[in-house]
N, CA and C of each residue as an Amber inpcrd file, in Angstrom:
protein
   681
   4.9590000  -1.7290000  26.6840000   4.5210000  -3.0960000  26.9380000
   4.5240000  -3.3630000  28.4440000   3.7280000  -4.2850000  28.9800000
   3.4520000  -4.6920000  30.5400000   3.5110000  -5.7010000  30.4420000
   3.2430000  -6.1360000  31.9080000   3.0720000  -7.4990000  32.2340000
   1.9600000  -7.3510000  33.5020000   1.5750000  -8.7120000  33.8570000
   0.7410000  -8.9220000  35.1810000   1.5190000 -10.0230000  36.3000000
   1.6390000  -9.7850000  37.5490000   1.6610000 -11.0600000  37.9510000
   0.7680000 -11.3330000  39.1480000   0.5270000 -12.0630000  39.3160000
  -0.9380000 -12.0200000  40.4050000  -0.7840000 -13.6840000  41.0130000
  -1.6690000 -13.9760000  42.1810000  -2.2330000 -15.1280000  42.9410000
  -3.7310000 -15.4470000  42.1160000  -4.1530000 -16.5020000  42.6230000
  -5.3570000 -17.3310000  42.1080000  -6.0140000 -17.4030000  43.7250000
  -6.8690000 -16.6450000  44.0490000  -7.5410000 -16.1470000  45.4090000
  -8.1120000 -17.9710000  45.8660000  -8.4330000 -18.3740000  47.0620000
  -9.0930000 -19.4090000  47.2670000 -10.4690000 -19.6980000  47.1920000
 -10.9490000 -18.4320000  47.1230000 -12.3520000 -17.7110000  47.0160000
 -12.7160000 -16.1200000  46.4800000 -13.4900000 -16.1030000  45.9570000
 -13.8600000 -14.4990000  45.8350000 -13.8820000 -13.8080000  47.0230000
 -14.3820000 -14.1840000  48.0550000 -14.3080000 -13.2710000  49.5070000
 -13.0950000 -12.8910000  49.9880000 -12.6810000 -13.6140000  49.9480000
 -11.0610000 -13.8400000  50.0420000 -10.1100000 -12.9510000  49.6090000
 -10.4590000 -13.1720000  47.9130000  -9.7760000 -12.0630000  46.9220000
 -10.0360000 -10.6360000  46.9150000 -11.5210000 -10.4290000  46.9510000
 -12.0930000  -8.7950000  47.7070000 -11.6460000  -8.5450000  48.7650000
 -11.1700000  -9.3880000  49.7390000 -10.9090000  -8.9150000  51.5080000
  -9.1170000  -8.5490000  51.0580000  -8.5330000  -8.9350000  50.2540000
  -6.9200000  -8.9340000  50.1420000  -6.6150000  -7.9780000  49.1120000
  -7.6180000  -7.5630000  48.3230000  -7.6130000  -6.5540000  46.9290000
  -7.5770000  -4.9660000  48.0920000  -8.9110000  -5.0090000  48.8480000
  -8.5640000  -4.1470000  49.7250000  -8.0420000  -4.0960000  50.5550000
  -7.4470000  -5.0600000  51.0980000  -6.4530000  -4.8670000  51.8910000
  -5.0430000  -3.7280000  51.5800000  -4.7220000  -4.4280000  50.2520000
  -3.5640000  -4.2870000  49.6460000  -4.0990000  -2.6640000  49.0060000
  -4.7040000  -2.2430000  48.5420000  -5.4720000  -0.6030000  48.0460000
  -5.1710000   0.1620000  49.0450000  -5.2140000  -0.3540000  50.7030000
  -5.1000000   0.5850000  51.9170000  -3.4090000   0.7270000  52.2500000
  -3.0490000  -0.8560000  52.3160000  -1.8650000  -0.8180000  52.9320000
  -0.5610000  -0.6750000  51.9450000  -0.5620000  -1.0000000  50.9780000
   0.4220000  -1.3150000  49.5060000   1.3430000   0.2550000  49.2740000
   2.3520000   0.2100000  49.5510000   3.4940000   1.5820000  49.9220000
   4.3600000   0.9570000  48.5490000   4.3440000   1.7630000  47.6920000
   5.2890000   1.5970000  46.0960000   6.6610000   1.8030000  47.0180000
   7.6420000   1.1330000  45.9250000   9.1340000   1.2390000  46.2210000
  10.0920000   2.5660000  46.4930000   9.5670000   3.2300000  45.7770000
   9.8490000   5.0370000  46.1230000   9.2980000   5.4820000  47.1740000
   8.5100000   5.3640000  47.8760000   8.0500000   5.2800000  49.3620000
   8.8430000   4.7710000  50.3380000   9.0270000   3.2400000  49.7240000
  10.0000000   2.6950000  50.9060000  11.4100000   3.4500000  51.2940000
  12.0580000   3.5060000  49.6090000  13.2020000   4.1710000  50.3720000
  13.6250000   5.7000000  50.0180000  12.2590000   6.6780000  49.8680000
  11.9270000   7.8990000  50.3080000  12.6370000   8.6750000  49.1180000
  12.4240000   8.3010000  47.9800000  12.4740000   9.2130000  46.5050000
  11.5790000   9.5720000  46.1780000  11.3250000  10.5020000  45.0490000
  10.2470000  11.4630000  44.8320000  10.0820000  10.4480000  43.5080000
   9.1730000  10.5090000  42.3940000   9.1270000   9.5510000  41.4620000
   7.9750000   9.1560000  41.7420000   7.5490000   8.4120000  40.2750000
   6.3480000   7.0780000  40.0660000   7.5740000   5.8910000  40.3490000
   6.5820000   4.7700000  40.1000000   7.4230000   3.4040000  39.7990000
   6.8110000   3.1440000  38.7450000   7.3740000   1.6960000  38.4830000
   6.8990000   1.3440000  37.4050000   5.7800000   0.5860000  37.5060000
   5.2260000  -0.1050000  38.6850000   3.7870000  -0.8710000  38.5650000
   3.4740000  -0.5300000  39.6120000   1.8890000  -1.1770000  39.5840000
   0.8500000  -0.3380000  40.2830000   0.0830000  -1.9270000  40.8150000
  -0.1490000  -1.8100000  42.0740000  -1.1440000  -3.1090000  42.5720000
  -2.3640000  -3.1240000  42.1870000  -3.1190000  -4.0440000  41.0080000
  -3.9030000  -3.7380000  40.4310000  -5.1780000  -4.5670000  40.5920000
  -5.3340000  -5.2410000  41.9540000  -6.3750000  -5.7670000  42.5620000
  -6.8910000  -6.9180000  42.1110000  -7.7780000  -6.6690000  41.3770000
  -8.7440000  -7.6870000  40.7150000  -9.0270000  -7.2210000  38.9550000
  -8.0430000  -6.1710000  38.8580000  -8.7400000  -5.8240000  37.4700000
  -7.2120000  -5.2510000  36.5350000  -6.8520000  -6.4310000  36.3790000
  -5.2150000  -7.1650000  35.8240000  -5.3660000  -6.6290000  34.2630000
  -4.1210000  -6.2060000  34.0210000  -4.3510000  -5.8200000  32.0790000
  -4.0480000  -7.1130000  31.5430000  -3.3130000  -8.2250000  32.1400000
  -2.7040000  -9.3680000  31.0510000  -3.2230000 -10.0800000  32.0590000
  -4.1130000 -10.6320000  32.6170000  -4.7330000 -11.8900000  33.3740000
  -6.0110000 -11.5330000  33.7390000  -7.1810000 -12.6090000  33.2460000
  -8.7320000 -12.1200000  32.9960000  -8.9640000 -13.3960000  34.1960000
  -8.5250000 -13.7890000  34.7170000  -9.0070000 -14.9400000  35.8630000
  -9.9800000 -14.1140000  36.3280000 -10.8000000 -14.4640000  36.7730000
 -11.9890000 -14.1710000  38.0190000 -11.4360000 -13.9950000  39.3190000
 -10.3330000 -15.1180000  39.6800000  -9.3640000 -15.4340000  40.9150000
  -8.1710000 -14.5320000  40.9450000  -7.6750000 -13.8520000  39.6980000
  -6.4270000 -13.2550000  39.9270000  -6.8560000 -12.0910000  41.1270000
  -5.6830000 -12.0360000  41.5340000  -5.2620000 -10.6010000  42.5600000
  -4.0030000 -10.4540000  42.3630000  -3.3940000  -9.0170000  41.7980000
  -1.9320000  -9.0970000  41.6540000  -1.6390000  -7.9060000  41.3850000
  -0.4720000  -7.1770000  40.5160000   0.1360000  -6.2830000  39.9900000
   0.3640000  -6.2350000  38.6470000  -0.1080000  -5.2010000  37.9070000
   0.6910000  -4.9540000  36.6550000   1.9730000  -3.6580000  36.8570000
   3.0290000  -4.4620000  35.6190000   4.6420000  -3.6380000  35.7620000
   4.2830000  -3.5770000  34.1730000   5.4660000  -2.6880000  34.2630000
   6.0290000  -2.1130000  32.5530000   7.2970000  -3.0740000  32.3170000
   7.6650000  -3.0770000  31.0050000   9.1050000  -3.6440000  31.1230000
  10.0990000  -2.9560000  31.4360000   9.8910000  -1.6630000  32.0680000
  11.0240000  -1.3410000  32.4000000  11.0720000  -1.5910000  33.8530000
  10.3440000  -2.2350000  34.3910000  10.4450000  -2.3930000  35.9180000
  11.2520000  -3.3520000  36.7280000  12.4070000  -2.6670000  36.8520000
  13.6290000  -3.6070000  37.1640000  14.2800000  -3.4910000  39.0010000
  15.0410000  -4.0900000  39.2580000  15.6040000  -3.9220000  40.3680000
  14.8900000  -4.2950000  41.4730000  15.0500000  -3.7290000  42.8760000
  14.3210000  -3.4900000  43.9300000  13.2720000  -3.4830000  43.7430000
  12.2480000  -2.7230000  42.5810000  11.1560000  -2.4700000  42.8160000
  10.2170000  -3.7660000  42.1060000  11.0450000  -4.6290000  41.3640000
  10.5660000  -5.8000000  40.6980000  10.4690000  -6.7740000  41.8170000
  11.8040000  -7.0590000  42.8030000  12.0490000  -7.6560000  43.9540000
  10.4530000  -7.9050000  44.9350000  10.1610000  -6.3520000  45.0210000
   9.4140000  -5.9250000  46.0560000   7.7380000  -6.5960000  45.8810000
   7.3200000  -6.6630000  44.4290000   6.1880000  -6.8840000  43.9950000
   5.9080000  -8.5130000  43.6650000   7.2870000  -8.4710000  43.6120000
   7.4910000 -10.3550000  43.5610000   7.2210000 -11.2490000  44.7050000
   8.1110000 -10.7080000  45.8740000   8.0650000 -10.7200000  46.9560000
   6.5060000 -10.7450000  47.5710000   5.4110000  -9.4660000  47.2640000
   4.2730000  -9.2340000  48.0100000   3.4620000 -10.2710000  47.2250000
   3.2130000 -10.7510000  46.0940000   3.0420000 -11.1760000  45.4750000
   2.6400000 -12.6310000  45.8730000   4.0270000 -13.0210000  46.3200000
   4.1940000 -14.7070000  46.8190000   3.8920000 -14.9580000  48.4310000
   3.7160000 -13.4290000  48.6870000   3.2750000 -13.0750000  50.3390000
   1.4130000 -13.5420000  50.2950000   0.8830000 -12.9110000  49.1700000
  -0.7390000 -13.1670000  49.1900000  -0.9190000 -14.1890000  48.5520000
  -0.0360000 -15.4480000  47.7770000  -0.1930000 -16.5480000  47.8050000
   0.0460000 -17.6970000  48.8660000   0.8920000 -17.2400000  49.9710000
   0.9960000 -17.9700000  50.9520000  -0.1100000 -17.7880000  51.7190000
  -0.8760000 -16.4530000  51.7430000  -1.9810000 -16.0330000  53.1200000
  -2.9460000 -16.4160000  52.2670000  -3.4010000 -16.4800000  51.0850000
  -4.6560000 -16.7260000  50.4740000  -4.8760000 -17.9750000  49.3920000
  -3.6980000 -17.6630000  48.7610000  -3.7710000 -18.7700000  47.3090000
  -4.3180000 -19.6580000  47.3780000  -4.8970000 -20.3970000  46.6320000
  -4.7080000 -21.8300000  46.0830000  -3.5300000 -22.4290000  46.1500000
  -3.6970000 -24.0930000  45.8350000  -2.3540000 -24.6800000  45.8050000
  -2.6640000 -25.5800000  45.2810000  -1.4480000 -25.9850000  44.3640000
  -1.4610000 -27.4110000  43.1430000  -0.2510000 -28.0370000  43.3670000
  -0.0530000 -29.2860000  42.8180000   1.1060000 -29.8820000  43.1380000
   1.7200000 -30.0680000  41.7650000   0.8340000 -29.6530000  40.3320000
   1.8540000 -30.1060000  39.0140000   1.9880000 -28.8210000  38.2790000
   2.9760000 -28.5180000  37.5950000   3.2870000 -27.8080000  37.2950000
   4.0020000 -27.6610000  35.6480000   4.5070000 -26.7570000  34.9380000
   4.5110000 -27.1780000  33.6690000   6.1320000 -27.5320000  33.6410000
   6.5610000 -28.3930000  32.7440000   8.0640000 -29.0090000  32.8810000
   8.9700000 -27.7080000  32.4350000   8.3430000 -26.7770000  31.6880000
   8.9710000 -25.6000000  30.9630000   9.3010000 -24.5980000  31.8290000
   8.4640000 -24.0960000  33.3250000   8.5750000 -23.7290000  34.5500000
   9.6920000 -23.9790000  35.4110000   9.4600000 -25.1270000  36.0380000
  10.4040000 -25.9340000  36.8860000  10.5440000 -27.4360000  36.7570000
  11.9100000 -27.7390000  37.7300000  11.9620000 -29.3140000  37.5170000
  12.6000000 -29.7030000  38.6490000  12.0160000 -30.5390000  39.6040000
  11.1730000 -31.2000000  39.3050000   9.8240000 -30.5690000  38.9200000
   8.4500000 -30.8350000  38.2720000   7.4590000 -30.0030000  38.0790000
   6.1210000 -30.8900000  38.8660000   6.1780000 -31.7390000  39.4610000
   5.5580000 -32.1980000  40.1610000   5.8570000 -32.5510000  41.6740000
   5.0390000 -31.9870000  42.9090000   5.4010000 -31.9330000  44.1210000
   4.6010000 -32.8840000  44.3790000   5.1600000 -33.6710000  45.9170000
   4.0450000 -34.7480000  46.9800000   2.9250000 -33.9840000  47.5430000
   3.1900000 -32.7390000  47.7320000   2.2880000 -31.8580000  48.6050000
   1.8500000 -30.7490000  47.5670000   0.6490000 -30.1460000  47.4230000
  -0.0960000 -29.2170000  47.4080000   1.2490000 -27.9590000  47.8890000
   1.6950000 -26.5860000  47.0450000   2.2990000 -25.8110000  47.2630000
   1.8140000 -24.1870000  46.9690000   1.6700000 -23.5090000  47.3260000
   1.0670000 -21.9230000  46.6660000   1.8770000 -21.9820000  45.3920000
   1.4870000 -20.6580000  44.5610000   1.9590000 -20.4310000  43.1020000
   1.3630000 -19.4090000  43.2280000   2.1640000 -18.8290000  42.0940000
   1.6440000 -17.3220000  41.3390000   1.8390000 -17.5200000  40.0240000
   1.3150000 -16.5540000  39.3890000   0.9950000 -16.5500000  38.1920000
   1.6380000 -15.3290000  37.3600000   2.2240000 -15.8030000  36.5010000
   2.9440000 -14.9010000  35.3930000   2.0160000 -14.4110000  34.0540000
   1.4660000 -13.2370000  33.8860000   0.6910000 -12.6220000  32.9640000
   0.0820000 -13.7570000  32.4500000  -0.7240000 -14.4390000  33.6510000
  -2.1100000 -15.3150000  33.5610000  -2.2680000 -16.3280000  32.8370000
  -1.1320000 -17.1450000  32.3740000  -0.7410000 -18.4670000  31.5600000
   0.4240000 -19.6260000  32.6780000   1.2830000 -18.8900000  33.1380000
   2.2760000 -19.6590000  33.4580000   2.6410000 -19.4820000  34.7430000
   2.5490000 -20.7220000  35.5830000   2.5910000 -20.4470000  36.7350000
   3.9080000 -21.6060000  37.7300000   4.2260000 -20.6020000  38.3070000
   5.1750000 -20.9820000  39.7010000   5.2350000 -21.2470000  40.8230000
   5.6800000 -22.3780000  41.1390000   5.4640000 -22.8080000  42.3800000
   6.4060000 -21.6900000  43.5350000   5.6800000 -21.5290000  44.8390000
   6.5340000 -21.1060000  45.8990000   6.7500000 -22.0120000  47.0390000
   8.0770000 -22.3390000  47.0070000   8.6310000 -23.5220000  48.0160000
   9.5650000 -22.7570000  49.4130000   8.2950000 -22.7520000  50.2680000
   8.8790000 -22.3310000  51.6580000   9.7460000 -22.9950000  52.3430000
  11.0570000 -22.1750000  52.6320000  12.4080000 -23.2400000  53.6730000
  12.5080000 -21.9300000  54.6770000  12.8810000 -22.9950000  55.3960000
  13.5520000 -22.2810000  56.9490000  14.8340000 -21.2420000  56.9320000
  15.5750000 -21.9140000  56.1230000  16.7910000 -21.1510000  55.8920000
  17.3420000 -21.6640000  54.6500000  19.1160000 -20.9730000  54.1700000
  19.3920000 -21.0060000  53.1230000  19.6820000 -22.6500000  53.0980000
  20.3560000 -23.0500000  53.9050000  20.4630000 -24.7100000  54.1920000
  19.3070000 -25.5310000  53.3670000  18.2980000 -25.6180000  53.7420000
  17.1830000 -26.2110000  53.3390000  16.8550000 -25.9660000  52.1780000
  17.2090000 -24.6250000  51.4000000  16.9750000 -24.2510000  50.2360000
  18.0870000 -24.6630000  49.2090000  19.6020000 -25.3460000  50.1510000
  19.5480000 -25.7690000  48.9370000  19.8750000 -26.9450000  49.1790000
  19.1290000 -28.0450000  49.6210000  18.9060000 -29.1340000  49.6410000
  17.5270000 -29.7090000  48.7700000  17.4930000 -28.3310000  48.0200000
  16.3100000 -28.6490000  47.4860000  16.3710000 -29.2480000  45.8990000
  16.3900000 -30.0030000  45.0410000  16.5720000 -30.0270000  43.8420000
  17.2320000 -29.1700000  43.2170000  18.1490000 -29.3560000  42.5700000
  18.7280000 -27.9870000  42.0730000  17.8330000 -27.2120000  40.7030000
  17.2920000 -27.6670000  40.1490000  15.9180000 -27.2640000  38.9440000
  14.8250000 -26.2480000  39.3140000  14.5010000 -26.4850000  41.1270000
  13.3840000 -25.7410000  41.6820000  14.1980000 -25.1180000  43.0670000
  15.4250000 -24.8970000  42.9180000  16.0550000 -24.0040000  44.1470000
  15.5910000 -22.5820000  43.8390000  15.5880000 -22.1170000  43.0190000
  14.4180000 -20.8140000  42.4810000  13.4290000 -20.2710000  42.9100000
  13.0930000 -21.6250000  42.8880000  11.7760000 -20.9140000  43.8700000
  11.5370000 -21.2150000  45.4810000  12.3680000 -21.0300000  45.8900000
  12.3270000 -21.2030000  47.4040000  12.2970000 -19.7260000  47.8790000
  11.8310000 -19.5030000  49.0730000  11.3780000 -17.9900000  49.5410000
  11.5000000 -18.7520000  51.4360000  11.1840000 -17.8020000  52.1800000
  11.0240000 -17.6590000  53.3910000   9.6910000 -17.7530000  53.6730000
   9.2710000 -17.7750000  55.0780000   7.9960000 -17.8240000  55.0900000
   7.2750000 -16.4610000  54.8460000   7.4860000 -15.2440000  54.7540000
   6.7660000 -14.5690000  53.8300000   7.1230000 -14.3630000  52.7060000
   7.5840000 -15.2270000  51.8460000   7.2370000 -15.0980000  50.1390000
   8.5860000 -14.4370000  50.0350000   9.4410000 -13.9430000  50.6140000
  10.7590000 -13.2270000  50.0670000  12.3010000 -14.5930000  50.2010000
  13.0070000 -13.6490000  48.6860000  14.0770000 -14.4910000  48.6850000
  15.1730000 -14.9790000  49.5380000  15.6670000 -15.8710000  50.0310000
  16.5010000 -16.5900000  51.1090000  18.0490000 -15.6320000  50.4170000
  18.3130000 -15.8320000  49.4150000  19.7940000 -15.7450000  49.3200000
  20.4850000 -16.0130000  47.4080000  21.5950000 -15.2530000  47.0610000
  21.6450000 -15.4340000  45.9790000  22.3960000 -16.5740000  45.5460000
  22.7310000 -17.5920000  46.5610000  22.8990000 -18.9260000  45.7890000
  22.2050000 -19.3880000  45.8320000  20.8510000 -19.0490000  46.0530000
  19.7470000 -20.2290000  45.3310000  18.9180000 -19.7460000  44.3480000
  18.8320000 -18.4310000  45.1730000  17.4120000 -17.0640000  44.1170000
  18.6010000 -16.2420000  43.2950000  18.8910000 -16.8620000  41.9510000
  20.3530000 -16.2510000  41.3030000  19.7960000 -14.8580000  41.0160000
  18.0810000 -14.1510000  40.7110000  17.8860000 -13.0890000  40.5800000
  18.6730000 -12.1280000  41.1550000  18.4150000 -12.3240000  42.5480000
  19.0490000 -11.2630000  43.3180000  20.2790000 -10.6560000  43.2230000
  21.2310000 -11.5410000  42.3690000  22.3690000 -10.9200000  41.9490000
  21.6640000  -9.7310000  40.8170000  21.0410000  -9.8590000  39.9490000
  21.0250000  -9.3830000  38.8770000  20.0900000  -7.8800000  39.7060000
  19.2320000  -7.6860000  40.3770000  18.8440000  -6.6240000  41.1720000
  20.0330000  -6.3680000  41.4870000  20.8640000  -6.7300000  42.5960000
  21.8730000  -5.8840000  43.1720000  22.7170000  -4.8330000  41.7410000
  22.9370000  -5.9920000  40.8520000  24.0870000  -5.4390000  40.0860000
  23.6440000  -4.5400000  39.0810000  22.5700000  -3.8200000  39.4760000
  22.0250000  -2.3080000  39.1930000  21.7690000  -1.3670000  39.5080000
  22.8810000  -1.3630000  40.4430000  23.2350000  -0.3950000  41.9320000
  24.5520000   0.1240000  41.1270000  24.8050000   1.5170000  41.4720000
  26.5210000   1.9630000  40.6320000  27.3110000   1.1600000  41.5320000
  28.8540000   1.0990000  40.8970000  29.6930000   0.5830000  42.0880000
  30.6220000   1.7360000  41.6570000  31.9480000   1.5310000  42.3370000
  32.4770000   2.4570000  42.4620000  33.7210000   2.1180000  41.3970000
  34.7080000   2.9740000  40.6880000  35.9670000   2.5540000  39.6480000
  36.6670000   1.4260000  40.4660000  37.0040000   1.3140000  41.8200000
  37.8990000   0.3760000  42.5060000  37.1730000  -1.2420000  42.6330000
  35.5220000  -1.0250000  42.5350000  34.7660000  -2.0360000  42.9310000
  35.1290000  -2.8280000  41.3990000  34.8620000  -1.8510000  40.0470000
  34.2500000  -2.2390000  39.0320000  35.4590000  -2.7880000  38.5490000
  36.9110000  -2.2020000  38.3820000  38.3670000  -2.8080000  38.3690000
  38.4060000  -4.1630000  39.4510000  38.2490000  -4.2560000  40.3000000
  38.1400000  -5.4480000  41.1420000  37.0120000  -6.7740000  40.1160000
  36.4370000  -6.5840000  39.5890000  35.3440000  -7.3200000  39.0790000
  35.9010000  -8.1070000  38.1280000  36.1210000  -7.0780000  37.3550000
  37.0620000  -7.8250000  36.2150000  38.0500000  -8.1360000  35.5180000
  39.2760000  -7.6340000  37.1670000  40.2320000  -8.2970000  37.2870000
  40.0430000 -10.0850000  37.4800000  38.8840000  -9.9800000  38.3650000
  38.5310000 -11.2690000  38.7390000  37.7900000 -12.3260000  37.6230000
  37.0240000 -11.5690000  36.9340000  36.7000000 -11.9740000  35.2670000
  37.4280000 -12.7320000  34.4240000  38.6630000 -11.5600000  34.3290000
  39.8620000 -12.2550000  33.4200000  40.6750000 -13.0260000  33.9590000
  40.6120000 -13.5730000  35.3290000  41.5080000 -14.9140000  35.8720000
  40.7070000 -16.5650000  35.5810000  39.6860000 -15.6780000  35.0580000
  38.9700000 -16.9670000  34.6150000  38.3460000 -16.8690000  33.0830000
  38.7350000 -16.2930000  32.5100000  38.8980000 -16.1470000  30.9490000
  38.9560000 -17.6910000  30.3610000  39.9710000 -17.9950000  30.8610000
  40.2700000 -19.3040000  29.6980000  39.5500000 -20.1980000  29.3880000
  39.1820000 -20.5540000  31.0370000  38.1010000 -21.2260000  31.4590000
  37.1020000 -21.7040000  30.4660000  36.6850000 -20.3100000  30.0620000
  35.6300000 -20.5080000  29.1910000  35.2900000 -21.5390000  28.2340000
  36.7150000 -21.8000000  27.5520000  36.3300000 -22.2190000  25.9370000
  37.2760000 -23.5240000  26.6750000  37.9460000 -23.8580000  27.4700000
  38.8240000 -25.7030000  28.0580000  37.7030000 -26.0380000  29.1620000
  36.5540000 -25.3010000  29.5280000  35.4120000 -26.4260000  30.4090000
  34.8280000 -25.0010000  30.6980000  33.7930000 -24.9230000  30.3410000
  32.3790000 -24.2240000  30.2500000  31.6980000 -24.7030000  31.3050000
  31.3550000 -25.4750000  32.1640000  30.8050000 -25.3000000  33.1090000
  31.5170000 -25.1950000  34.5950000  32.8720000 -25.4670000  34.2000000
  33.8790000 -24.8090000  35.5280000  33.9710000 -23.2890000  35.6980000
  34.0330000 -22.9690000  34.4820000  33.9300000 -21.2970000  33.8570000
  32.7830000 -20.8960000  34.9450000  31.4360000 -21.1990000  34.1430000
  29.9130000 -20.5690000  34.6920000  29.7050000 -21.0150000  36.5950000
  30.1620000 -21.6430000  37.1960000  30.2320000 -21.9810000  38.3150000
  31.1510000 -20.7200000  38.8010000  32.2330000 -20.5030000  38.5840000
  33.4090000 -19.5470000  38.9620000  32.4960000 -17.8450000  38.6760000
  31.8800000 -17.7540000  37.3530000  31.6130000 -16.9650000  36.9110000
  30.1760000 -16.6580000  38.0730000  29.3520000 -17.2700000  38.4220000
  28.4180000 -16.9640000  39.0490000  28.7740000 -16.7450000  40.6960000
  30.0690000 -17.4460000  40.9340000  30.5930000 -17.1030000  42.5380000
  31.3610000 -16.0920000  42.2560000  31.7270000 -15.0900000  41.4440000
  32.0400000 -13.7770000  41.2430000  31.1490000 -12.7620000  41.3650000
  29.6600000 -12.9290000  40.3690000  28.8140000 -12.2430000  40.4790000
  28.4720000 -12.0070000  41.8400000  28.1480000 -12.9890000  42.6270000
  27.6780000 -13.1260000  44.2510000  28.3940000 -12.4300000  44.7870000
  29.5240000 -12.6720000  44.7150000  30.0900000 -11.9650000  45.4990000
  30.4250000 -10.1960000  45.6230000  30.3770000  -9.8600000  44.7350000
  30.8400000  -8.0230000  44.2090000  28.7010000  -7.7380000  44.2330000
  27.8280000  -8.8590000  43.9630000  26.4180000  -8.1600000  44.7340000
  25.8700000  -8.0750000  46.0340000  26.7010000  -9.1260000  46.6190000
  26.3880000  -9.3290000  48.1850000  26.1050000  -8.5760000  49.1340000
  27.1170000  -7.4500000  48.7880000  27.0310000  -5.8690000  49.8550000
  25.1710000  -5.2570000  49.5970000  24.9550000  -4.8160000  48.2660000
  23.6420000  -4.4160000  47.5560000  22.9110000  -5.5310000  48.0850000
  23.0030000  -6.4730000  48.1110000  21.7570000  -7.5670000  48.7630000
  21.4580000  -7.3590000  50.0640000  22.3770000  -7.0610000  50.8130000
  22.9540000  -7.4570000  52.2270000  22.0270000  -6.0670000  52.4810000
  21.8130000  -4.7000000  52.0920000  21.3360000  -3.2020000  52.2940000
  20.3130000  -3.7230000  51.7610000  19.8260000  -3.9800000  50.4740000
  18.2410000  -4.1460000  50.2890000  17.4900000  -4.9560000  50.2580000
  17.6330000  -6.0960000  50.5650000  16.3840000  -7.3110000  50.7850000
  16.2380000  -7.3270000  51.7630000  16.7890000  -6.7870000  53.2920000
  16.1730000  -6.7610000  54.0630000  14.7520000  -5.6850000  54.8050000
  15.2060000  -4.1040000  53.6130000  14.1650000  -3.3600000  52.9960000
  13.0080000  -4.0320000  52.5440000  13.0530000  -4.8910000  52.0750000
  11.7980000  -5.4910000  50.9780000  11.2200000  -6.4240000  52.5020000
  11.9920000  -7.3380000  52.8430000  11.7100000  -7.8820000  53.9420000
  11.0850000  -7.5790000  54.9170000  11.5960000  -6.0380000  55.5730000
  11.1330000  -5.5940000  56.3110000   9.4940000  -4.6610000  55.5530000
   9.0300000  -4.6370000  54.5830000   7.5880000  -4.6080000  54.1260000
   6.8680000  -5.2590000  53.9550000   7.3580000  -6.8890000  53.4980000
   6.4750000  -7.5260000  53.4410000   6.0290000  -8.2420000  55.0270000
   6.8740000  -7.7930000  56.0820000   6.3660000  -8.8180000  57.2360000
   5.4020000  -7.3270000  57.8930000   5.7960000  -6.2640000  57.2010000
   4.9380000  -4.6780000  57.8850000   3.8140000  -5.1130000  57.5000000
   3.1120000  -5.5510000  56.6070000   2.0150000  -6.3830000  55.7070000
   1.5270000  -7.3730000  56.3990000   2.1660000  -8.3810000  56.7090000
   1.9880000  -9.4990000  57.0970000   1.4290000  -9.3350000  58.7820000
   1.9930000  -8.4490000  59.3770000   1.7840000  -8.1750000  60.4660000
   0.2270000  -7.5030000  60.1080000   0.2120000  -6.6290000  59.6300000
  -1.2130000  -5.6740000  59.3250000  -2.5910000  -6.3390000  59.1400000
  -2.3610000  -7.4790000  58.3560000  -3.2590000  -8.4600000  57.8220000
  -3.7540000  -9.3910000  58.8060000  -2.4440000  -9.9540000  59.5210000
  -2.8110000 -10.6790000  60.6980000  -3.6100000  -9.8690000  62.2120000
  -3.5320000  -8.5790000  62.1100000  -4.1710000  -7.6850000  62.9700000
  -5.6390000  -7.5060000  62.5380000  -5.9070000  -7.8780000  61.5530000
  -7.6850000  -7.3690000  60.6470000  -7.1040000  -6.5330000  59.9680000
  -6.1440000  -5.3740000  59.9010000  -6.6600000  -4.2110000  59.0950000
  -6.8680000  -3.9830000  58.0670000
């Protein structure tokens, strides 16, 4: 089984000039950090298996396409909706919330039905001054994630990295000091429970999003040159 996720081009010229763009310049995740291997998705231009738009430009993944390399396509993704997309201001309540913006915002599109807003901040500050419903989708100005107290994904990438017996004993030592928690206040629990996660992924974040980072602005730079 697959998926698609793609931009809604502003124009067809547009979408042909960024389809090839991305055919010349587009380096898979095993490239970046120099393993031998396929990945699991492939930048699939204008001719999407789960999105028949006319406008899409995007990627199809498998479901097994997890980690870094999900990061990476997400990331480029929300990169050619900032340089090209369209932009809407409503959105579906099932998505995000708030689901209606004052301003016109880029989006991408999830296997060509359901779509997400991308809310550019300066830094993590700003991101999370943002509603707490649509702190999710906040990115940097090229389309990549600020930080895992706002983009909670990024924990879940990191924490598919091995750790080590001392890391993984550390974890849930820290787990079971908050056991009780659980079942005398459930949302003191999940607050505690998610500033644990952050923390034992932070190191794995801290080594690879700035990898992903540092491709999508290699891109960004390329594009802004003509090539």
């Amino acid at each position: 089984m697959g998926y698609s996720i793609a931009i809604r081009a502003k124009n067809p010229k547009l979408g042909k000039r960024m389809a090839e763009f991305m055919n010349k310049n587009f380096r898979s995740w095993s490239e970046i950090v120099g393993v031998e291997g396929g990945g699991s998705s492939h930048f699939a231009g204008n001719d999407l298996s789960y999105d028949s738009d006319s406008k899409a430009v995007g990627f199809d993944y498998a479901s097994h396409c997890h980690g870094w390399e999900s990061c990476l396509i997400y990331s480029e993704t929300r990169w050619m909706a900032i340089k090209i997309g369209s932009r809407k201001s409503r959105f579906s309540k099932d998505s995000v919330t708030p689901s209606t913006f004052k301003k016109s915002v880029p989006f991408m599109v999830y296997d060509g039905h359901q779509s997400w807003p991308i809310l550019i901040v300066k830094n993590l500050k700003e991101a999370m001054a943002l509603p707490e419903g649509c702190q999710w989708c906040s990115t940097d100005e090229l389309g990549v994630y600020v930080g895992p107290e706002v983009n909670e994904i990024l924990t879940s990438y990191a924490e598919r990295a091995p750790r080590s017996k001392k890391e993984r004993d550390a974890y849930w030592k820290d787990m079971e000091k908050i056991k009780k928690l659980h079942t005398s206040n459930f949302e003191a629990w999940y607050k505690k429970y998610v500033k644990i996660r952050v923390k034992y992924a932070r190191p794995e974040i801290a080594k690879m999003l700035p990898l992903v980072r540092a491709e999508v602005a290699r891109l960004d730079a390329l594009w802004n040159a003509g090539s």
